[in-house]
N, C-alpha and C positions, 0 to 999 in steps of 0.2 A: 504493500500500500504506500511506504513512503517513497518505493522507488517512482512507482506511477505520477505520482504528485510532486514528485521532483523533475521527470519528465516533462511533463504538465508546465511547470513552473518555467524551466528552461525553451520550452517552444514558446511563450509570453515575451520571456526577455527577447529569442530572437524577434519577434514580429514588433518587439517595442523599439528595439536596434533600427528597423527599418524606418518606423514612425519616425523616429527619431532623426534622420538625415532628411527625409521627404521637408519635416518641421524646420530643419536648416535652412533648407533651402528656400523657404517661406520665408524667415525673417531675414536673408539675405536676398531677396527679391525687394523685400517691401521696404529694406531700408536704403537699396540703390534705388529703385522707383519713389521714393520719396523726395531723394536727391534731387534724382533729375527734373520731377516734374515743379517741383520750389524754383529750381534753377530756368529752366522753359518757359515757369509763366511771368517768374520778372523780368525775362528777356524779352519775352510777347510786351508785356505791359509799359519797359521804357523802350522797347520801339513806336510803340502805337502814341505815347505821350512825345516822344522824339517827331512823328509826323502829325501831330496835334488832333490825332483820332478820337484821344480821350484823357483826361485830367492824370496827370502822374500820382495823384493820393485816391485817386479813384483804383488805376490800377494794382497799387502796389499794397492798398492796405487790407488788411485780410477781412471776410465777407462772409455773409453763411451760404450764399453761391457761390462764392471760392472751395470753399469746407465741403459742400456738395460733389464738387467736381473732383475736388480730391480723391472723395471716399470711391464716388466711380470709378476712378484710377484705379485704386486699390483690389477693388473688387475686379478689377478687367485681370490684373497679375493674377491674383486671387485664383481666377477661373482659368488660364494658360497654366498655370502650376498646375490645375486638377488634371485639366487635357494631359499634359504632358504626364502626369502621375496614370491614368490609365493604359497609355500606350508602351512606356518606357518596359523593357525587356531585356535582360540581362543573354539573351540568344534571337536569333532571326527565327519569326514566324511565317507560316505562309498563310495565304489569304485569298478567299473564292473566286474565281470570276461570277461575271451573272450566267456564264452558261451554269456552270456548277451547280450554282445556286438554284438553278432553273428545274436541271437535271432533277436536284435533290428533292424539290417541290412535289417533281412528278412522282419520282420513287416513292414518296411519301403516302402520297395519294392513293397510288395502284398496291402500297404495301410492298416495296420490292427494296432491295440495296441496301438490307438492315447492319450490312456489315463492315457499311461504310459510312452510317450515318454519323459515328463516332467523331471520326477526321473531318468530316463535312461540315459538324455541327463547331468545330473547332477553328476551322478556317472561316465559317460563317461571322463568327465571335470575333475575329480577328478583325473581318471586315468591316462590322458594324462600330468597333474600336476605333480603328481607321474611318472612317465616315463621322463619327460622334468627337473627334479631334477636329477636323477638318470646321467640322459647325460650332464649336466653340473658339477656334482661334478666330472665325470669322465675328461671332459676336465679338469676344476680347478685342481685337481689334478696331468695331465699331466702339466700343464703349473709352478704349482708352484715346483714341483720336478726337472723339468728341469732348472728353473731360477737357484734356489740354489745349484744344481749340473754344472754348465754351464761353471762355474770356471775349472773346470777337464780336459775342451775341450782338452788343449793343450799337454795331454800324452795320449787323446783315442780320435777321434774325435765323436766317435758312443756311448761314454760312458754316455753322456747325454740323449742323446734318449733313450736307456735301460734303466737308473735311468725313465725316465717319462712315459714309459709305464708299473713301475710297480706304480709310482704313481698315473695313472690311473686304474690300476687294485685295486689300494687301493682307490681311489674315487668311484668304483664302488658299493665296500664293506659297505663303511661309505655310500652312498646313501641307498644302500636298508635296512643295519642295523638301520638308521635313520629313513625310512621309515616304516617299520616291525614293531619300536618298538615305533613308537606315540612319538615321540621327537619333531614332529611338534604340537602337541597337544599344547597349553600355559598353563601351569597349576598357577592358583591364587594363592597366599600364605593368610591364614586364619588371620595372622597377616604383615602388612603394618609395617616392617624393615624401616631403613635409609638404601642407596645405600649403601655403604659403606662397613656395617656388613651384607647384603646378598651377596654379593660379596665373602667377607670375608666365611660366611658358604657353600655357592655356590663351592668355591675351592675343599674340597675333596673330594665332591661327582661326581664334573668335571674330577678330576686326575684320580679315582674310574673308571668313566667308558671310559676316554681315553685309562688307560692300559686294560679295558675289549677288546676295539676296537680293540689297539693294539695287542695284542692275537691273537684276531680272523684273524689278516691281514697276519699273520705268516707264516699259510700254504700257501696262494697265493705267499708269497713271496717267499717262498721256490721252489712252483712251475716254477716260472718264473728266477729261480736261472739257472736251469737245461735248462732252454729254453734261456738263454741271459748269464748264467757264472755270475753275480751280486745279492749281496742282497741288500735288502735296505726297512725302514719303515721310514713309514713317517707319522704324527698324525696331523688330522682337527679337530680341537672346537672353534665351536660357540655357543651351547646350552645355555654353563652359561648366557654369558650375554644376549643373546633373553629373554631368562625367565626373568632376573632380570629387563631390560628396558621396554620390554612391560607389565610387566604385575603390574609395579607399578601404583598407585594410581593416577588419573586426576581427580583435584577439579573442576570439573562445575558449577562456578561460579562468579559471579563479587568481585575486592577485598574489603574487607568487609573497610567500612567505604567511599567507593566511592557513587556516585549518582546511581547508576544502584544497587547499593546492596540495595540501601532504597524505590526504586521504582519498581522493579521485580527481583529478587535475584534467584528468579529458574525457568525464562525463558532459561538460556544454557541449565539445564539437562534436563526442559519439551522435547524442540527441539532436543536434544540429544536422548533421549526415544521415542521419538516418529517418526521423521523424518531419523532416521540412518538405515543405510541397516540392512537388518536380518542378524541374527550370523554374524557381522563386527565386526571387533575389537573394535571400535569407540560406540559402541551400550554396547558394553562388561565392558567395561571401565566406562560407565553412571551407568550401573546398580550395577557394584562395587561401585560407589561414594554412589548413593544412598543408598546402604546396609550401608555401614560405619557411614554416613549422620543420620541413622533413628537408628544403635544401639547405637553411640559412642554421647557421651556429650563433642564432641571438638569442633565441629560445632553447637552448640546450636542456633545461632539466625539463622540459614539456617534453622533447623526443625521446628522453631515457625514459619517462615513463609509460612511451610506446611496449617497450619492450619488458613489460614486469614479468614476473616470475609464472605466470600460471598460461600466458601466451593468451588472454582471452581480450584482452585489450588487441594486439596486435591484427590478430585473427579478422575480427572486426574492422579495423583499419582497409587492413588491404580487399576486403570484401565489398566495404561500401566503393574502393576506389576500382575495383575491377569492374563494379555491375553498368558502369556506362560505358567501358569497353567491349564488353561482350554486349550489352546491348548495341553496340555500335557494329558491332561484326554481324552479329543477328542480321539487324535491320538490311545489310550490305549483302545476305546472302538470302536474303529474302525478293531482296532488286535482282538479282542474278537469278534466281528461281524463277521470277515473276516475267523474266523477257526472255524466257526459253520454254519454245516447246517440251521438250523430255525434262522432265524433271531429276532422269537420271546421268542427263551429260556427264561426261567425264568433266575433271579442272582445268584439259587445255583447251576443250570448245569453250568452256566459260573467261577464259583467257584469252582468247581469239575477240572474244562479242564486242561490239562499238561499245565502247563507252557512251557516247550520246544515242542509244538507244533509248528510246522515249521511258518505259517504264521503268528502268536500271537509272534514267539520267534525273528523275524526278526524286527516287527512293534515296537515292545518293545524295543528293541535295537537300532535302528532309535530316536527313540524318546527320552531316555534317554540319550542320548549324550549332551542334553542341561541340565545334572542336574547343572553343576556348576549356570548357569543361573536361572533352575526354587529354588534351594536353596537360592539363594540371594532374588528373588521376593518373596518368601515365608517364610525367615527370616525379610523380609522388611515390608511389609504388618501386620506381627504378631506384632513386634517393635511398628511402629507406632501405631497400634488400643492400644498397653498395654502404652503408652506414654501420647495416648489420652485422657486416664483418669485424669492426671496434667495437661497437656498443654494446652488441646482443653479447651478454652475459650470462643469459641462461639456455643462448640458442632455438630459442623459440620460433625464432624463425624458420630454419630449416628443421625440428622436431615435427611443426605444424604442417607441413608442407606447402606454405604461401609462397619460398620461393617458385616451386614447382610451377606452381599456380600462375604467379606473375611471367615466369620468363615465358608458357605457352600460350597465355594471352596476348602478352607484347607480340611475339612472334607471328598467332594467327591475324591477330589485327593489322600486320604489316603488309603480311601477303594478301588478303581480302584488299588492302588497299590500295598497293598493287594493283591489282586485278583491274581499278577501275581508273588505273591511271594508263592502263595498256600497257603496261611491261609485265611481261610473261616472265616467272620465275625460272632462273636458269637452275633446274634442281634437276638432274636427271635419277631414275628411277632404280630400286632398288638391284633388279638385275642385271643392271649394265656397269653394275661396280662387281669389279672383280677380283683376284688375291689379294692382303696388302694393302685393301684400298685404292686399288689402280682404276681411276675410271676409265671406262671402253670409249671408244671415239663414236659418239652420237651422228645417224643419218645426218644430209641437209636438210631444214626445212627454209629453203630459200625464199618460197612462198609464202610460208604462214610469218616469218622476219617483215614481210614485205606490208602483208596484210594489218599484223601489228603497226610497222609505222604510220600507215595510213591511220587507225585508229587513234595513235596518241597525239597524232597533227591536230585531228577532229579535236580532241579535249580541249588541247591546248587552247583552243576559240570558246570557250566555255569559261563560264565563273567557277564550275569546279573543279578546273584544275589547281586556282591557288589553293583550296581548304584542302583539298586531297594529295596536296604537292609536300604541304607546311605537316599533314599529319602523321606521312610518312616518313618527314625528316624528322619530325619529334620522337616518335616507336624505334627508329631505327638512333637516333641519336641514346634513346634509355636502353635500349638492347646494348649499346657500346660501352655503357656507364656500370652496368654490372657484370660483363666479361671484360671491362679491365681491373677492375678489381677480384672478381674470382677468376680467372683466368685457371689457375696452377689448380685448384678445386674442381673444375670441370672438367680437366682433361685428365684420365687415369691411364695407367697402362693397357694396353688389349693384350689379346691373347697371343697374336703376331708378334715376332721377335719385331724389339723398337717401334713400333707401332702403337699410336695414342688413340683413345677413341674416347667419346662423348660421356660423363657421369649422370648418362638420362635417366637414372632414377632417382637422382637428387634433383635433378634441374629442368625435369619435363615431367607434365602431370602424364599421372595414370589414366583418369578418362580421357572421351572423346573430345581432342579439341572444336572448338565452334567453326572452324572453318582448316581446311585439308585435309590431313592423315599425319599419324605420330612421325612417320618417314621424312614427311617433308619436313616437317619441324624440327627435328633433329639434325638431318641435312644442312638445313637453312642455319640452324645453331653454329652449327659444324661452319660455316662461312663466314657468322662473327670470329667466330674463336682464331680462325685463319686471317680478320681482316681485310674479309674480299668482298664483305655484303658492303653496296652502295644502290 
């Protein structure tokens, strides 16, 4: 009962962790929007008293329809921060067309497609997110052009309304340029900055693409020049600081030298990892700690207590960090399943197949969306097993068999990756190795070389070549981090005079790996160990 309740207690604190940055970002909004809009209307006000529009203590002294316009200000930020709060997403989601949509309607109707209403109804979601942003920046945008134009009233009374509908025609702009262009995306920084100096670097590349917005809002304004007699631009940013708050670092954990740090020290992140919604911020953020946790030597007595005496902490670690791996291999041989007739193809027709083969090039795109996640789980798992070698003191690691675990994930996830980057694994097959280890000299396949490069051209013209390019260099980079460290452990003597061969029952699981056969994997092993996998 108190473990539940301390579970309990611990999914709270994360989801208040998250409150908590969204809240930053609120009074860091409303206190630079305060700024500026003070700053705008005594600029408005001694130009207008500069061209004797209107009395300078008229302008400049404060009014309860000054106070009014303010608060609409406020409330315009206000309402951008929620938009922006429902779409923001720590991975790339996809989103319906209206055929889909249409499609799904019908199915619905006739009762058919029940096993796809799931994804339909998910990308529907997406869509409606996307749409319901879009019509709030364009409110926000009327309301805050109007506020800061409001002042004008008393030599046009219609001049503020013209100013707010083109600030909604420029909310409309920044919604779907925001939306088009993955700004909702959170993207992690590789190195964990002080607030301060990302902020600081954050600035021009904010200013950079303000005046790109800017630009683009040009022509509408122009157009609406012509339709109302006014111009007017007006520029929304919130990006910098989203990126810089949410996606800094949360330690999960108790503070070191307290009673909870000497008695369970990575119960928050277990609960964290394990009980937090999929792709939520809150899950995103655990999995960053831990990567940090298992590369970096700041946190050292957090990592020794990975590896306690009873191995049930560990165990656990590299469990939660393998299951988006292997969900990732999954999903990738379910793409490859799904664009082949036989479902019993051998691995070199499915190595042959287009990469941009329609249902393979969708599933793979789907899936890849979570590389920032499955790269930290697969930087974090390599980390720890190459750590294991100093720290683990009671060898729990290799008693439990997580090494096992981990080096035939890494491996099958490399080749499944592989596969859809078009490079056919040069592994040849069990029977064509002969005495010694001598391998036999393989037919040509001059053809199926040919067919291949044609296929990895095709990728290359594709967005998913970079995630599928970067995920393989990640799997193959952790593969290299724990056979240079074990190296002299995995190679044993064979039964051949002088002759080394592979310690695959320390260092390759017993069951079925998720994608190939035990052969290849060992093979493929066998080509870190040599230095020749790239």
């Amino acid at each position: 009962m108190y473990k539940i309740s301390s579970m309990e207690e611990t999914k709270n604190l994360n989801m208040e962790e998250v409150k908590k940055r969204w809240i930053r970002c609120l009074v860091w909004q409303q206190v630079v929007g305060t700024v500026l809009w003070i700053s705008w209307d005594m600029a408005i006000s001694l130009a207008a008293s500069c061209l004797g529009w209107m009395p300078l203590s008229q302008g400049v002294m404060p009014s309860l329809w000054g106070f009014f316009r303010f608060l609409v200000f406020q409330i315009s930020l206000a309402m951008l921060l929620v938009a922006h709060c429902i779409v923001t997403s720590p991975e790339e989601k996809a989103a319906a067309s209206v055929w889909e949509m249409t499609g799904g309607l019908i199915g619905a109707v006739l009762g058919g497609g029940r096993g796809r209403r799931g994804a339909l109804r998910r990308k529907a979601q997406t869509s409606g997110d996307w749409l319901l942003f879009v019509l709030i920046s364009m409110l926000g945008g009327f309301l805050a052009v109007f506020s800061v134009t409001g002042g004008l009233m008393q030599m046009d009374v219609f001049a503020p309304f013209h100013m707010a509908l083109r600030g909604a025609a420029f909310g409309f702009i920044y919604g779907v340029h925001y939306v088009f262009k993955k700004r909702w995306v959170l993207s992690f920084p590789i190195i964990q900055r002080p607030l301060f100096f990302s902020l600081k670097m954050g600035i021009p590349s904010a200013a950079k693409r303000a005046l790109k917005l800017s630009v683009l809002a040009l022509p509408c304004s122009i157009l609406m020049f012509f339709l109302h007699g006014n111009l007017y631009g007006n520029g929304i940013g919130t990006f910098l600081k989203q990126q810089v708050v949410h996606t800094r670092r949360c330690v999960f954990a108790p503070p070191q030298g307290s009673a909870a740090a000497e008695t369970n020290p990575t119960d928050p992140l277990l609960v964290a990892l394990e009980e937090s919604s999929r792709r939520s911020l809150a899950q995103y953020l655990a999995y960053l700690d831990l990567c940090m946790v298992s590369e970096n030597n700041v946190d050292s007595w957090r990592r020794a207590a990975f590896f306690e005496e009873t191995g049930e902490t560990y165990k656990r670690i590299i469990s939660a960090c393998l299951r988006p791996l292997e969900h990732m291999a999954i999903k990738l041989l379910e793409g490859l399943d799904s664009s082949s007739v036989d479902k019993t193809a051998d691995i070199l027709s499915q190595q042959m197949r287009s990469p941009t083969d329609r249902p393979l090039y969708e599933n793979a795109k789907e899936v890849l969306n979570d590389f920032q996640l499955c790269s930290w789980c697969a930087r974090t798992v390599a980390s720890l097993t190459a750590n294991s070698h100093d720290e683990d003191r009671f060898g729990v690691a290799q008693l439990s068999g997580c090494n096992g675990a981990v080096v035939s994930t890494l491996l099958s996830c490399l080749i499944i990756v592989e596969v859809y980057l078009g490079k056919r694994s040069n592994i040849q097959p069990m029977h064509l190795m002969g005495p010694a280890s001598i391998k036999w000299t393989v037919p040509s396949r001059g053809a199926v070389m040919e067919v291949g490069k044609r296929h990895s051209v095709a990728l290359k013209k594709t967005a998913l070549h970079k995630k599928a390019y970067a995920m393989a260099d990640v799997l193959r980079t952790s593969i290299y981090q724990i056979v240079s460290v074990f190296q002299d452990e995995m190679l044993v003597r064979g039964s051949n005079a002088g002759g080394l061969s592979v310690a695959e029952r320390d260092w390759l699981s017993k069951i079925k790996p998720v994608y190939g056969t035990h052969e290849m994997l060992l093979q493929k092993l066998g080509m870190f160990l040599e230095f020749r996998a790239s």
